[in-house]
C-alpha positions as CSV (number, residue, x, y, z in Angstrom):
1,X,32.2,30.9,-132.3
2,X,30.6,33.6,-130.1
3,X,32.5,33.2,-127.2
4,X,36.2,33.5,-129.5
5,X,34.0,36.8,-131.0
6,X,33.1,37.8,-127.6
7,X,37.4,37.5,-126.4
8,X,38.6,39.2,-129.9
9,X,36.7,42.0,-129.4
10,X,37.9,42.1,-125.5
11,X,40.9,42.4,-127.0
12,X,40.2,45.2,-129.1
13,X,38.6,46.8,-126.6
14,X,41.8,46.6,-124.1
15,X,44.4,47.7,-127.2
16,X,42.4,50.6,-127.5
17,X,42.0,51.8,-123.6
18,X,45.9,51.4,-123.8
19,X,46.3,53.5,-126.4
20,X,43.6,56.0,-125.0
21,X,45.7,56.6,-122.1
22,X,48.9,56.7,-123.6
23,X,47.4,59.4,-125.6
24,X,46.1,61.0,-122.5
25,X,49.9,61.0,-120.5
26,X,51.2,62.7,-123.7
27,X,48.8,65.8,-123.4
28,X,48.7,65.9,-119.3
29,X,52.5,66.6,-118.7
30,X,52.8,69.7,-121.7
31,X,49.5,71.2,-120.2
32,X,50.8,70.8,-116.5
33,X,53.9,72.6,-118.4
34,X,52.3,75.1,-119.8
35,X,50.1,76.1,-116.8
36,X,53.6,76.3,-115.1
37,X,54.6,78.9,-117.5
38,X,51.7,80.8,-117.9
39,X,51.4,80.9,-114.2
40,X,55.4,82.7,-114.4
41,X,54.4,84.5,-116.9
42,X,51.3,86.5,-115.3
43,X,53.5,87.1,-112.0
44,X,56.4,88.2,-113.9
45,X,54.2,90.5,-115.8
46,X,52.1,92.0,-112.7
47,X,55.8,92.5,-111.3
48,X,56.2,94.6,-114.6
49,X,53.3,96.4,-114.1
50,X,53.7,97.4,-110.8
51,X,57.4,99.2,-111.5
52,X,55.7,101.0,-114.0
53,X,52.5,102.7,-111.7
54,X,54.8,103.7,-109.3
55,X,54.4,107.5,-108.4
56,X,56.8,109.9,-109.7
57,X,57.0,112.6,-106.6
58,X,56.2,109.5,-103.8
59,X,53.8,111.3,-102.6
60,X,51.4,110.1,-105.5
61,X,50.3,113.7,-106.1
62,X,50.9,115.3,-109.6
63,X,53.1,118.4,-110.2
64,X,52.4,121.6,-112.6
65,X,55.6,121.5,-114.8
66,X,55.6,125.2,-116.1
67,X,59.3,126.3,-114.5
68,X,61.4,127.9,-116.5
69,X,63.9,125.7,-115.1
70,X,61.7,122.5,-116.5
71,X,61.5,123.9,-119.7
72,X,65.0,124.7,-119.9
């Protein structure tokens, strides 16, 4: 009586590992997805950002706009 015990709760033991891991396979492969994206999204973003700091002049050093021809 112990020993058929002993094997039914084996086997409850082994359906439930099972579906532990299947549960496991169905969260690994969106997070490796979304660390894919994320990762695309930050370069893509710093690529953004870097257009934008660009100097105006080139030279990196500000101008006095107060022409008449600037205002004009």
């Amino acid at each position: 009586m112990y020993q058929k015990a002993l094997r039914d709760a084996y086997g409850r033991e082994s359906k439930y590992k099972s579906a532990l891991l299947g549960m496991q396979s169905t969260v690994v492969l969106p997070s490796m997805f979304c660390d894919h994206l994320s990762n695309q999204l930050a370069a893509q973003e710093e690529k953004k950002n870097s257009k934008k700091n660009a100097p105006l002049m080139g030279d990196g050093m500000p101008r006095l706009l107060t022409g008449d021809k600037f205002y004009n």
